[in-house]
PDB file of N, CA, C and O in Angstrom:
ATOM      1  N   UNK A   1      40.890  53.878  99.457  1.00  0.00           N
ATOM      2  CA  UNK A   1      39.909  54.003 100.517  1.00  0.00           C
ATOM      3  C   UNK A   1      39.722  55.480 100.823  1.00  0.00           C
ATOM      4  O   UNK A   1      40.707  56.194 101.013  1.00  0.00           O
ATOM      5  N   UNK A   2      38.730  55.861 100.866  1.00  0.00           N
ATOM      6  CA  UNK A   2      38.278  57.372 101.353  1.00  0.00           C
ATOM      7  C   UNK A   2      38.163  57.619 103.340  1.00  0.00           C
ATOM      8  O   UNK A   2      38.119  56.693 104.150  1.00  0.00           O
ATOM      9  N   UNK A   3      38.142  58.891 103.625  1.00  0.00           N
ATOM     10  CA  UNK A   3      37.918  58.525 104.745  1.00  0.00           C
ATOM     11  C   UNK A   3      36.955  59.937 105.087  1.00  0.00           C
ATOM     12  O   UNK A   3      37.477  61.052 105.114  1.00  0.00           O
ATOM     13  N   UNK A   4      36.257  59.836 105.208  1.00  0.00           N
ATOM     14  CA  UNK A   4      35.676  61.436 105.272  1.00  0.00           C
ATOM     15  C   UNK A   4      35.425  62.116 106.667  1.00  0.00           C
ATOM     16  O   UNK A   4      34.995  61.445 107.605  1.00  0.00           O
ATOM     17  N   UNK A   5      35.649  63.203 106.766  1.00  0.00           N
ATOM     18  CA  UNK A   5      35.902  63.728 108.229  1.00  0.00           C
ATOM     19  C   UNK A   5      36.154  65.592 108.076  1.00  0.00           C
ATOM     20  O   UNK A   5      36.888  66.253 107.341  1.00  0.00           O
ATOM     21  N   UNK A   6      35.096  66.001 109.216  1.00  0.00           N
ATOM     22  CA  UNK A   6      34.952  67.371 109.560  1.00  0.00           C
ATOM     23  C   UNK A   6      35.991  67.953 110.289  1.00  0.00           C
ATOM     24  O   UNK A   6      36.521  67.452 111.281  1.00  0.00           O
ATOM     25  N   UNK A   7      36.398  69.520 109.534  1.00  0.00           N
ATOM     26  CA  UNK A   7      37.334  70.062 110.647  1.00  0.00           C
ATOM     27  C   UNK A   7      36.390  71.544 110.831  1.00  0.00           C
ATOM     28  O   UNK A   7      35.995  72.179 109.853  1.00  0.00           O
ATOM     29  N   UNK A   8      36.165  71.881 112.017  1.00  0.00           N
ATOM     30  CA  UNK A   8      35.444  73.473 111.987  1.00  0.00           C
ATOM     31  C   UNK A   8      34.802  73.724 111.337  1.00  0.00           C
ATOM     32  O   UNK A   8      34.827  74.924 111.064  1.00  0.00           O
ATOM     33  N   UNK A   9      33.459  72.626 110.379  1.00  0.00           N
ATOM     34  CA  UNK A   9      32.752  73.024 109.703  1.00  0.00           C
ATOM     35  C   UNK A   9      33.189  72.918 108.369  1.00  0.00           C
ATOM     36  O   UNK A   9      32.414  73.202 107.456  1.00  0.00           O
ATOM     37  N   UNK A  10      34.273  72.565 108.163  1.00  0.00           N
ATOM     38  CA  UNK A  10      34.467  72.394 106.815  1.00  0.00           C
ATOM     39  C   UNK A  10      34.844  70.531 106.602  1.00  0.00           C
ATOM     40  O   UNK A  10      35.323  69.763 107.437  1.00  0.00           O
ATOM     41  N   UNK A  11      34.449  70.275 105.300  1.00  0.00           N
ATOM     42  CA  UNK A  11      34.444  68.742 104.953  1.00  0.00           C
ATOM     43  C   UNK A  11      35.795  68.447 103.988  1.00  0.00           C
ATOM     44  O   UNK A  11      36.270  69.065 103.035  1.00  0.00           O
ATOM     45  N   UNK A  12      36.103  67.479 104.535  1.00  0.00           N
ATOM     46  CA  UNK A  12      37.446  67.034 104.327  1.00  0.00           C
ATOM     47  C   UNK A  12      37.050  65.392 104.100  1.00  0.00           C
ATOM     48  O   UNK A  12      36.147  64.807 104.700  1.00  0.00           O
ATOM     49  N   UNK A  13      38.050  64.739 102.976  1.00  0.00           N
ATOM     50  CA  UNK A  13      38.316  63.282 102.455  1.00  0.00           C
ATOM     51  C   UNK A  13      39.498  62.893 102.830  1.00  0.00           C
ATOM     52  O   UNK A  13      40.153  63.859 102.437  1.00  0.00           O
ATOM     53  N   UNK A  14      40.276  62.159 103.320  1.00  0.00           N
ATOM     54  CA  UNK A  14      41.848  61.165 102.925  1.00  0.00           C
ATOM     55  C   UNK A  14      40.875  60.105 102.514  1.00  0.00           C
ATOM     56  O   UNK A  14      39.870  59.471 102.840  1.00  0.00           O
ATOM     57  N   UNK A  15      42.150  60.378 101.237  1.00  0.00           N
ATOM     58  CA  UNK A  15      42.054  59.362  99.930  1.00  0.00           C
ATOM     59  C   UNK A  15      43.441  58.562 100.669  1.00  0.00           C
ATOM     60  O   UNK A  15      44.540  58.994 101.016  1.00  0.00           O
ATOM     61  N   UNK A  16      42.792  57.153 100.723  1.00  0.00           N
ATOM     62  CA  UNK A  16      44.355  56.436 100.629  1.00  0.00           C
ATOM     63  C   UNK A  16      44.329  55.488  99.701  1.00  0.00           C
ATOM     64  O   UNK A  16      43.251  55.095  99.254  1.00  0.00           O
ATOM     65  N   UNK A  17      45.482  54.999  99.290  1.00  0.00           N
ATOM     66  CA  UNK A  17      46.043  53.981  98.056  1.00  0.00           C
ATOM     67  C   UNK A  17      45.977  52.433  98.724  1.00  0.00           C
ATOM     68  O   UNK A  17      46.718  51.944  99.577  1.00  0.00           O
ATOM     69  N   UNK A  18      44.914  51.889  98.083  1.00  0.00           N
ATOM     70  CA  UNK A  18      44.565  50.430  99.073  1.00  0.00           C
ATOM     71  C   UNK A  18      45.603  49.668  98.727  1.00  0.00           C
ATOM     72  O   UNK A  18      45.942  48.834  99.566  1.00  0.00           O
ATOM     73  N   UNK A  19      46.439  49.737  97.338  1.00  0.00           N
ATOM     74  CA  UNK A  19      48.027  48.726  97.591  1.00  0.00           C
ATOM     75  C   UNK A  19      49.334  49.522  98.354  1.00  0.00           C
ATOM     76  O   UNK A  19      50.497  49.120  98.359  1.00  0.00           O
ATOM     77  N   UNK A  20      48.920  50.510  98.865  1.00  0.00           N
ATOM     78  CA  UNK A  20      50.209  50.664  99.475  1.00  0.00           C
ATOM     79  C   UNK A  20      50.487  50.626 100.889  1.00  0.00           C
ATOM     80  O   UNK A  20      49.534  50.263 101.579  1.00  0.00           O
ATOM     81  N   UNK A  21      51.643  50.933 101.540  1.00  0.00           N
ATOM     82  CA  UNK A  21      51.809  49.870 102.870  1.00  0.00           C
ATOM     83  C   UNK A  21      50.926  51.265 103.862  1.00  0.00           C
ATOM     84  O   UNK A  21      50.004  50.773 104.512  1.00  0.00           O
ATOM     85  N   UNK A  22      50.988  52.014 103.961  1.00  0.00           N
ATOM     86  CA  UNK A  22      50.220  53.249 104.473  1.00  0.00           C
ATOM     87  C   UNK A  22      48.593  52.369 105.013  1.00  0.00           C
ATOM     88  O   UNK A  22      48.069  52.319 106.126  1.00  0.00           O
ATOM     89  N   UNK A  23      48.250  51.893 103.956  1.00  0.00           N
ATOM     90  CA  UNK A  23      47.008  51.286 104.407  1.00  0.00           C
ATOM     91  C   UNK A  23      46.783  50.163 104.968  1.00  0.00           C
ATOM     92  O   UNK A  23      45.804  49.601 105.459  1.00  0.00           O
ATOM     93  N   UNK A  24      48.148  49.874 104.766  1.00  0.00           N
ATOM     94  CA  UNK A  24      47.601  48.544 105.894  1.00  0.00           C
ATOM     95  C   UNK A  24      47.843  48.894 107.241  1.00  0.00           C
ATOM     96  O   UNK A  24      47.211  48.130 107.971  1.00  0.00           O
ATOM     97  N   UNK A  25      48.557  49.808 107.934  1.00  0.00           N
ATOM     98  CA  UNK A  25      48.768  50.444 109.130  1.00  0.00           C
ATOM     99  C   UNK A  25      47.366  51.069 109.235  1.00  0.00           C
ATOM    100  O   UNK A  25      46.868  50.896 110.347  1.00  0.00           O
ATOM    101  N   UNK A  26      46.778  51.594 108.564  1.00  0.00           N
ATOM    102  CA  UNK A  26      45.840  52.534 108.890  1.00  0.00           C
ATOM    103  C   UNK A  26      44.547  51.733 109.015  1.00  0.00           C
ATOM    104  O   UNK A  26      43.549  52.231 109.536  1.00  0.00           O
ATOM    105  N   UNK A  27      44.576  50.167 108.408  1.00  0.00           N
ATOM    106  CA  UNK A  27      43.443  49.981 108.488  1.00  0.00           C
ATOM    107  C   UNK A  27      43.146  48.926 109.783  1.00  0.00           C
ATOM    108  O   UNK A  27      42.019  48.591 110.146  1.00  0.00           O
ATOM    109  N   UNK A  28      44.223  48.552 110.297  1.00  0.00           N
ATOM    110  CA  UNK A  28      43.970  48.019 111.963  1.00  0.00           C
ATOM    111  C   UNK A  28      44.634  48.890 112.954  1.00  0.00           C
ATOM    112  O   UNK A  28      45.419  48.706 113.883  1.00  0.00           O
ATOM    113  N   UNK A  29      43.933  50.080 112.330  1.00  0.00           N
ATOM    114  CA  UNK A  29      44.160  51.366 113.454  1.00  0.00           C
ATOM    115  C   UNK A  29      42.741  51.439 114.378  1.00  0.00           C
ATOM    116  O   UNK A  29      41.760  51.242 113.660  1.00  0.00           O
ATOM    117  N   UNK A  30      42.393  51.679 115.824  1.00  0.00           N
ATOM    118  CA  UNK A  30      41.168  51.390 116.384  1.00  0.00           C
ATOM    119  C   UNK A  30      40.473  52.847 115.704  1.00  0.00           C
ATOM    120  O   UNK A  30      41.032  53.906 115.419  1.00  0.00           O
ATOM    121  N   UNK A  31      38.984  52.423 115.571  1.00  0.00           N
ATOM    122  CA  UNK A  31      38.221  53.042 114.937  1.00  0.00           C
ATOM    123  C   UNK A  31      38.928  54.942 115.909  1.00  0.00           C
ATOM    124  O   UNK A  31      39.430  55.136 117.016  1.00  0.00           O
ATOM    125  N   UNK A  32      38.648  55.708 114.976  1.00  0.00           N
ATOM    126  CA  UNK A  32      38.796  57.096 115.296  1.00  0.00           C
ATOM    127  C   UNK A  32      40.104  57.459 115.394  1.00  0.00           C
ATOM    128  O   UNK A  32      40.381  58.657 115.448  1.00  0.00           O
ATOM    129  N   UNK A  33      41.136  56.454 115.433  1.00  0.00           N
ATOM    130  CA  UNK A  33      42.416  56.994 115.520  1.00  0.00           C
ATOM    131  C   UNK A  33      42.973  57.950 114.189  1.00  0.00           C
ATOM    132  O   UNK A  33      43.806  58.855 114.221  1.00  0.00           O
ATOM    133  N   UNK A  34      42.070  57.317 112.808  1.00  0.00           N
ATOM    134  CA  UNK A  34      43.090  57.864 111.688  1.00  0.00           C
ATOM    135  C   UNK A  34      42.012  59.334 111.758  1.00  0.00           C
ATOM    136  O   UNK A  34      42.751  60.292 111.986  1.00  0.00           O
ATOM    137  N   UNK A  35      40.808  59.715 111.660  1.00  0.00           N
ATOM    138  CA  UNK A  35      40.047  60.369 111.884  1.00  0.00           C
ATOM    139  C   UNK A  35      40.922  61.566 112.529  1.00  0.00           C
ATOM    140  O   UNK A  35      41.268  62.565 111.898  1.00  0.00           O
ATOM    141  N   UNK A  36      41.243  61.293 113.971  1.00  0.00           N
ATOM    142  CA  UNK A  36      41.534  61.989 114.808  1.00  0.00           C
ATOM    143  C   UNK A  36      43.172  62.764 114.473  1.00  0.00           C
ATOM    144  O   UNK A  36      43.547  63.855 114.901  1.00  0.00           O
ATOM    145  N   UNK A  37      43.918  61.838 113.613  1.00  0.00           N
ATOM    146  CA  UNK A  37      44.994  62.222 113.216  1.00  0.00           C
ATOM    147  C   UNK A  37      45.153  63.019 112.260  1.00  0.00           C
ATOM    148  O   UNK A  37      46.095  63.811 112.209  1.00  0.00           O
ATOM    149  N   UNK A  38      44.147  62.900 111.274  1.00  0.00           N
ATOM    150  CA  UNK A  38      43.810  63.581 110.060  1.00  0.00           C
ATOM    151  C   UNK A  38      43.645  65.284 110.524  1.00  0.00           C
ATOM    152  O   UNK A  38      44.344  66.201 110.093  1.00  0.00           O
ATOM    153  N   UNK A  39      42.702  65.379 111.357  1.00  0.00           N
ATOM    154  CA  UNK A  39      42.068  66.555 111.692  1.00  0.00           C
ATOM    155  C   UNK A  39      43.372  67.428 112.753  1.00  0.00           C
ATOM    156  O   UNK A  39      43.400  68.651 112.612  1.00  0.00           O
ATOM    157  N   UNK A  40      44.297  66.860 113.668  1.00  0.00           N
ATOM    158  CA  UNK A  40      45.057  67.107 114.096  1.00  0.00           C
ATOM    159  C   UNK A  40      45.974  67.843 113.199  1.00  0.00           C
ATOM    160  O   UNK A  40      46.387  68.920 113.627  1.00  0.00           O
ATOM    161  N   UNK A  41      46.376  67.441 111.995  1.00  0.00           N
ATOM    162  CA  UNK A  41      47.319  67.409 111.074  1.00  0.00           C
ATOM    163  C   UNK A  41      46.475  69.026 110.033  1.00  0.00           C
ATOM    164  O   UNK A  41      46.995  70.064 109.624  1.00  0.00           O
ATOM    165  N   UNK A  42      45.654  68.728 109.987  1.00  0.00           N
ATOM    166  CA  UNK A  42      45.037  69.856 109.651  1.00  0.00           C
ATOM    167  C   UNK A  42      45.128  70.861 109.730  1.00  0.00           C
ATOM    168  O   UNK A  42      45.400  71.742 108.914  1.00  0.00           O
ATOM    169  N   UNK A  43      44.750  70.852 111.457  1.00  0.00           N
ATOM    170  CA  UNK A  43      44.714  72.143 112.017  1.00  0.00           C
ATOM    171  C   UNK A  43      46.284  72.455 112.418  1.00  0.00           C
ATOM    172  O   UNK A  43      46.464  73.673 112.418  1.00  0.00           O
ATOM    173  N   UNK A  44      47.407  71.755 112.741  1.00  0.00           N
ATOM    174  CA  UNK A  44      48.431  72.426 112.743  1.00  0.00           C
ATOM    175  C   UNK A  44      49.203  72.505 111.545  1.00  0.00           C
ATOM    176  O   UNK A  44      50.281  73.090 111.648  1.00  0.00           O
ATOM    177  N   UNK A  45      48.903  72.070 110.498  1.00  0.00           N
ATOM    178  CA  UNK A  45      49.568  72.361 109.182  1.00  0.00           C
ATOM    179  C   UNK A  45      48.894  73.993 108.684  1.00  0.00           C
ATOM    180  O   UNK A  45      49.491  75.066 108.591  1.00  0.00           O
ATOM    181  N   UNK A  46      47.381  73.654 108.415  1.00  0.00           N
ATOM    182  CA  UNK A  46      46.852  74.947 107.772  1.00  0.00           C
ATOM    183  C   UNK A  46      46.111  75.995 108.947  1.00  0.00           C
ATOM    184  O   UNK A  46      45.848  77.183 108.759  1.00  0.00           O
ATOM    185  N   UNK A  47      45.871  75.244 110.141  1.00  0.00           N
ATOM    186  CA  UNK A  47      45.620  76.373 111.109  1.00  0.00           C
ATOM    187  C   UNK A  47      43.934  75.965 110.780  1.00  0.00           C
ATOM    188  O   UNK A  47      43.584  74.995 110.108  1.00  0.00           O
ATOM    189  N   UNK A  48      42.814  77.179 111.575  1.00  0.00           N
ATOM    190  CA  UNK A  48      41.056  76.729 111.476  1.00  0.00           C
ATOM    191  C   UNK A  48      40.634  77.133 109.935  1.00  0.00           C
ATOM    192  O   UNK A  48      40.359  78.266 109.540  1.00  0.00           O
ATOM    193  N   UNK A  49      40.653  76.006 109.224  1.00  0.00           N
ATOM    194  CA  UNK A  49      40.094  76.117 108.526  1.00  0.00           C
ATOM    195  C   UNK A  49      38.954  76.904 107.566  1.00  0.00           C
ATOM    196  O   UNK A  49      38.787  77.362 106.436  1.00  0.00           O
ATOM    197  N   UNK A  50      38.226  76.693 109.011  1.00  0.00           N
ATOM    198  CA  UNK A  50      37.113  77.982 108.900  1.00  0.00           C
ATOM    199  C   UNK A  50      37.575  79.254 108.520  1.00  0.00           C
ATOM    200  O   UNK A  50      36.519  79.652 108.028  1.00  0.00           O
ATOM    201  N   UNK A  51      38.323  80.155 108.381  1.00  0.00           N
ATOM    202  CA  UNK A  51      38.836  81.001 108.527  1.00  0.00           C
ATOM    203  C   UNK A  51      39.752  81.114 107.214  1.00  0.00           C
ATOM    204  O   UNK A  51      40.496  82.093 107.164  1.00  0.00           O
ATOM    205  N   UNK A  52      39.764  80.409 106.386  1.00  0.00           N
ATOM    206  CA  UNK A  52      40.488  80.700 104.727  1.00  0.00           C
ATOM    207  C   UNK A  52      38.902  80.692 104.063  1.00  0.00           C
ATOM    208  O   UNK A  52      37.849  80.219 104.492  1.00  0.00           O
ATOM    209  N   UNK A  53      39.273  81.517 102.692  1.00  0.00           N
ATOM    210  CA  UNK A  53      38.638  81.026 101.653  1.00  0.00           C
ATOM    211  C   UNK A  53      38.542  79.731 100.842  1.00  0.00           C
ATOM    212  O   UNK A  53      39.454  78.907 100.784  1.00  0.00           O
ATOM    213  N   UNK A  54      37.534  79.636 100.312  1.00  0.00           N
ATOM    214  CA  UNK A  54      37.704  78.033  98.948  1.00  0.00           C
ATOM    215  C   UNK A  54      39.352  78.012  98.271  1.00  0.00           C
ATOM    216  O   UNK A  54      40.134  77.076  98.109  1.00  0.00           O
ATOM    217  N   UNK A  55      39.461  79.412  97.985  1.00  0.00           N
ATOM    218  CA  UNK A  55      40.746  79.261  96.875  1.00  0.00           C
ATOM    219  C   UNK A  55      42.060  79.145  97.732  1.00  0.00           C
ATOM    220  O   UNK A  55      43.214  78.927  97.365  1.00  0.00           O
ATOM    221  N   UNK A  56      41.403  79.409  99.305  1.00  0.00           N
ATOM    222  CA  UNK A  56      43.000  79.587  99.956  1.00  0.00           C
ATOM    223  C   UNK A  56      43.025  78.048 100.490  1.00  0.00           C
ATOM    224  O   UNK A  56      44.080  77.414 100.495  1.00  0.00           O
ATOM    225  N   UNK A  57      41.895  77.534 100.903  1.00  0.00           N
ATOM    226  CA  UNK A  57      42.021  75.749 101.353  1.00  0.00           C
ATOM    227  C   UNK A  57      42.682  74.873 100.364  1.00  0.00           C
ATOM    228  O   UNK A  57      43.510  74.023 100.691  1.00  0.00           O
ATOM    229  N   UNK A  58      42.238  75.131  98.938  1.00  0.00           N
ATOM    230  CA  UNK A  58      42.574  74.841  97.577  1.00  0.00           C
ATOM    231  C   UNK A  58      43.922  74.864  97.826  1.00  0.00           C
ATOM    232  O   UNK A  58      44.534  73.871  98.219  1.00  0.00           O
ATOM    233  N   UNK A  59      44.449  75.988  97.613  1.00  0.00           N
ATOM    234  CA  UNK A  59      46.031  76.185  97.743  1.00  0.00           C
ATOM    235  C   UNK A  59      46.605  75.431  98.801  1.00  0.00           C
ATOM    236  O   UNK A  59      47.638  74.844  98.479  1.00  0.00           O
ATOM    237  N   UNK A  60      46.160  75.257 100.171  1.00  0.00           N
ATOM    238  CA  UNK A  60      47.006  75.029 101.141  1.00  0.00           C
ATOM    239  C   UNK A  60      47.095  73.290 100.900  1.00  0.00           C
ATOM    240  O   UNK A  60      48.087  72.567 100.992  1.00  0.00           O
ATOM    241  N   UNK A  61      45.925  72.991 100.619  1.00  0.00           N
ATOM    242  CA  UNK A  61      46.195  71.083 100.035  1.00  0.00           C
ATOM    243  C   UNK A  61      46.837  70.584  99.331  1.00  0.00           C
ATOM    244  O   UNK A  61      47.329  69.463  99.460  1.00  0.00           O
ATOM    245  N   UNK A  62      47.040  71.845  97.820  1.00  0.00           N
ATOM    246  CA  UNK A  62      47.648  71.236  97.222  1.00  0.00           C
ATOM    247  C   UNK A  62      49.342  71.152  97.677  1.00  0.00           C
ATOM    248  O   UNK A  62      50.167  70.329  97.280  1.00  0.00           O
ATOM    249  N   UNK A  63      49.571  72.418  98.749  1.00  0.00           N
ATOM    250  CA  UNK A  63      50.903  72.123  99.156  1.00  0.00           C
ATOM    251  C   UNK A  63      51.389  71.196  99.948  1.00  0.00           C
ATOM    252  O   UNK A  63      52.525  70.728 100.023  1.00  0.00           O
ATOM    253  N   UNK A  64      50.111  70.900 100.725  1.00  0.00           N
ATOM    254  CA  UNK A  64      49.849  69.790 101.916  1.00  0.00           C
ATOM    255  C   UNK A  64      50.513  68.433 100.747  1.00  0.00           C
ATOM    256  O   UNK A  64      51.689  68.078 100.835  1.00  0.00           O
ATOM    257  N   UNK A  65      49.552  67.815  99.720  1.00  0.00           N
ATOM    258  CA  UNK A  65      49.400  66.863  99.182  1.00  0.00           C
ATOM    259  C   UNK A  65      50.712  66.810  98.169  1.00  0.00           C
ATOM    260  O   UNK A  65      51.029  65.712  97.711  1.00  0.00           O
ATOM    261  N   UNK A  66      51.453  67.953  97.828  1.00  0.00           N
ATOM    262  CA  UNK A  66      52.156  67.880  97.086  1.00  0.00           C
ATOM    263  C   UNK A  66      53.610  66.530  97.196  1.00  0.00           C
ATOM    264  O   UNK A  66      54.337  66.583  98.187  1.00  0.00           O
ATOM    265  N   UNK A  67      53.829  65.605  96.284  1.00  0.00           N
ATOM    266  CA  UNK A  67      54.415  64.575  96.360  1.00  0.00           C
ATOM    267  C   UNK A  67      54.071  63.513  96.742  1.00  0.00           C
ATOM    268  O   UNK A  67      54.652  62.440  96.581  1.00  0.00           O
ATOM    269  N   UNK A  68      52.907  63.763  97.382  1.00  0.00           N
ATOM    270  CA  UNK A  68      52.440  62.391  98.062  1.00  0.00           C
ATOM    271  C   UNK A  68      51.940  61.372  96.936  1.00  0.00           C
ATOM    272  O   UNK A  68      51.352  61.445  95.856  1.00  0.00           O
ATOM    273  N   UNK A  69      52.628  60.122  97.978  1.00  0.00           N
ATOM    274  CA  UNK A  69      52.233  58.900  96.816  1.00  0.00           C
ATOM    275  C   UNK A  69      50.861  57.810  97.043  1.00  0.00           C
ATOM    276  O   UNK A  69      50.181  57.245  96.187  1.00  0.00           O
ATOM    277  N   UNK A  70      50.761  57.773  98.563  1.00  0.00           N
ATOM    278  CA  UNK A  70      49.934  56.894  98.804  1.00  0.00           C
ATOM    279  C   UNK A  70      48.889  57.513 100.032  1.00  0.00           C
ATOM    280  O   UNK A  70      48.482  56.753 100.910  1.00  0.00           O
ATOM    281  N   UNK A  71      48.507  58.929 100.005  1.00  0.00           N
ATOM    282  CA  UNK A  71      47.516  59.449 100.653  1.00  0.00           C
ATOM    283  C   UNK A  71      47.785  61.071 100.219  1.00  0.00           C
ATOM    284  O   UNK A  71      48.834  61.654  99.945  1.00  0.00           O
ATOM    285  N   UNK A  72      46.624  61.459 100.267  1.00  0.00           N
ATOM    286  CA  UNK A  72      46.095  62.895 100.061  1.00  0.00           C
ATOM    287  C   UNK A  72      44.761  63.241 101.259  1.00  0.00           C
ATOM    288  O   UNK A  72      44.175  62.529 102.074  1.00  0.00           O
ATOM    289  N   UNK A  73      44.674  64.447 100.941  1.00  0.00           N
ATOM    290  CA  UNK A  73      43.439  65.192 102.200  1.00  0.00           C
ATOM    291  C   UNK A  73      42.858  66.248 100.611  1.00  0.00           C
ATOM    292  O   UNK A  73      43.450  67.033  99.870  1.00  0.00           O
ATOM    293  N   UNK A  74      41.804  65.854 100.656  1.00  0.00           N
ATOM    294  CA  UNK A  74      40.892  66.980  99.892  1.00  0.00           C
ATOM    295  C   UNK A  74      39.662  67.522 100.242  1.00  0.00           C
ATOM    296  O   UNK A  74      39.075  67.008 101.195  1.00  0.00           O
ATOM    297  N   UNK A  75      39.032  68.690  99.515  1.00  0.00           N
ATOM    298  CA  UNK A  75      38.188  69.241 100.305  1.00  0.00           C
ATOM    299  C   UNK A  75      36.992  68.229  99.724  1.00  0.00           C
ATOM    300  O   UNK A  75      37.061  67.871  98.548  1.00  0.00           O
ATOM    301  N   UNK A  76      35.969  67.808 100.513  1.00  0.00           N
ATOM    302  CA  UNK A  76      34.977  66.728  99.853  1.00  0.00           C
ATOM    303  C   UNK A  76      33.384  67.369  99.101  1.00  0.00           C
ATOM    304  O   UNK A  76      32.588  66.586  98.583  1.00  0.00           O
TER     305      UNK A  76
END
């Protein structure tokens, strides 16, 4: 499942894995909650977005995403 969602102007996806248990929590979450968590997570992991380059957002996801099995955040 994709989820697409703006932080400061920049466009952002979570990809989640529809067999894994991640999604079933997320998907009788009330509308805007995963949205709102996503973008939260964002901005205190990589800070305003706005404010890196392509190659530095690039970098910071893939450290973000690194290991993950059943969700990622990419730039969309």
């Amino acid at each position: 499942a994709q989820y697409p969602l703006t932080v400061n102007g920049i466009d952002f996806v979570s990809k989640v894995d529809t067999n894994g248990s991640m999604y079933k929590q997320i998907a009788v979450l009330p509308q805007g909650i995963f949205d709102s968590m996503n973008k939260g997570a964002i901005l205190q992991i990589i800070g305003d977005p706005s404010e890196l380059t392509y190659d530095e957002l690039v970098l910071e996801l893939e450290r973000i995403n690194e290991g993950a099995s059943q969700a990622v955040i990419e730039l969309a």
